[in-house]
C-alpha positions, 0 to 999 in steps of 0.5 A: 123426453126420451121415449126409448126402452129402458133395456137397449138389449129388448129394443125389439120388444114391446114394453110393458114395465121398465126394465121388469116386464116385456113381450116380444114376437121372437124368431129366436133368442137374442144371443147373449152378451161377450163375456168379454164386453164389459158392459155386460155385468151390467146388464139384467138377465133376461127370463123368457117365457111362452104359452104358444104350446100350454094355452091352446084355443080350439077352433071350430072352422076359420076361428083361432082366439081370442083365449077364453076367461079361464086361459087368461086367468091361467096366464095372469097367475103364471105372470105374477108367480114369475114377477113375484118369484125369488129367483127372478126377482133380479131378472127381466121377464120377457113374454114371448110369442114364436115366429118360427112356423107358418106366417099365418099362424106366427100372426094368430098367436101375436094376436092372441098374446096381445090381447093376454098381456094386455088385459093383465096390464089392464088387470093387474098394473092399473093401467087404462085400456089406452095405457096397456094398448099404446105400445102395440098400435100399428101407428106407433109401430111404424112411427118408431119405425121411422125413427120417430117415437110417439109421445106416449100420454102417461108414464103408464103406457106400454112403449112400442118396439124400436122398430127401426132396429129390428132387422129382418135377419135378426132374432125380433120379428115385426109385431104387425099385423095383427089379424082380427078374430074370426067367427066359428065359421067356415066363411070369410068375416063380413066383420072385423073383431081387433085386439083392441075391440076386445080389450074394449069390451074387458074395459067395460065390464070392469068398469060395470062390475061384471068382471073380477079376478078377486077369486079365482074362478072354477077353472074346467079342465083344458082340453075340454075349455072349447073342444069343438066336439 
């Protein structure tokens, strides 16, 4: 079975929804295709979005994420308002995160955007935990990176980027690593809390009940979701 991303254009990219839905660490943007190329028609047009700048986690010490619940509601409900768009409907749209500043901070904020485009699949597409996580897993990652595509369990699965065509001076940069979360501490963590980890603990309250976006919930103002003062 062919394990390749249904839009050549993204190999770069993590997928989420074949030819719809993508999240990719961007250097800068892919450049557009030669008007002269005739297989350009047909390709899609590709919408990028961020929100490296609009949902910021406000830290207390070492501490940088993961976005608290109303954050993710935000970002599922500037999600869906893209998918369901007029304008786009015809369009790719591709969630991405910056890799043009400080290394440290490039790798927090792919953290960050992991765990939100993952518990939106988790959310809203149905998927498993496992589902919305495979295409992000350093395994596979590096296995693409080999030229060997992992299997994925289910035709719902996210599928990983096709590393072994990401170049180091190209526009995608690598997804991995991804940190774990720090505490609101000043000290080096004695423990590790991954992307996976807390998409662990999104899945139980799911299943228990505890957790629902049925109605949106009272949101406070942003500056004010986590200031440390």
């Amino acid at each position: 079975m062919d394990h390749s991303h249904a839009e050549d254009q993204l190999h770069g990219a993590v997928e989420i929804i074949p030819s719809r839905l993508y999240y990719a660490p961007l250097r800068a943007f892919p450049a557009s295709d030669d008007e002269n190329d005739s297989s350009s028609s047909k390709k899609k047009s590709v919408h990028y979005f961020s929100i490296d700048s609009e949902l910021i986690y406000w830290n207390f010490f070492l501490d940088y994420g993961p976005l608290n619940m109303g954050q993710l509601y935000r970002f599922c409900a500037k999600l869906n308002a893209k998918l369901s768009s007029v304008e786009l409907r015809d369009d790719i749209v591709c969630f991405y995160s910056s890799d043009r500043g400080e290394r440290r901070i490039n790798a927090e904020m792919r953290s960050n955007a992991t765990v939100l485009i993952c518990a939106y699949s988790m959310i809203y597409l149905g998927k498993t935990l496992e589902e919305a996580y495979f295409g992000f897993r350093e395994e596979h990652a590096e296995a693409s990176r080999r030229g060997r595509v992992p299997e994925p369990p289910s035709r719902n699965c996210s599928l990983p980027p096709q590393s072994k065509r990401v170049r180091g001076d190209g526009p995608f940069a690598r997804l991995h690593p991804l940190p774990p979360f720090h505490d609101a501490s000043p000290i080096v963590c004695t423990y590790d809390l991954t992307c996976y980890d807390v998409l662990s603990g999104l899945d139980k309250s799911m299943q228990l009940g505890f957790f629902q976006y049925d109605n949106a919930p009272r949101l406070p103002s942003t500056p004010a979701e986590n200031d440390p003062s």
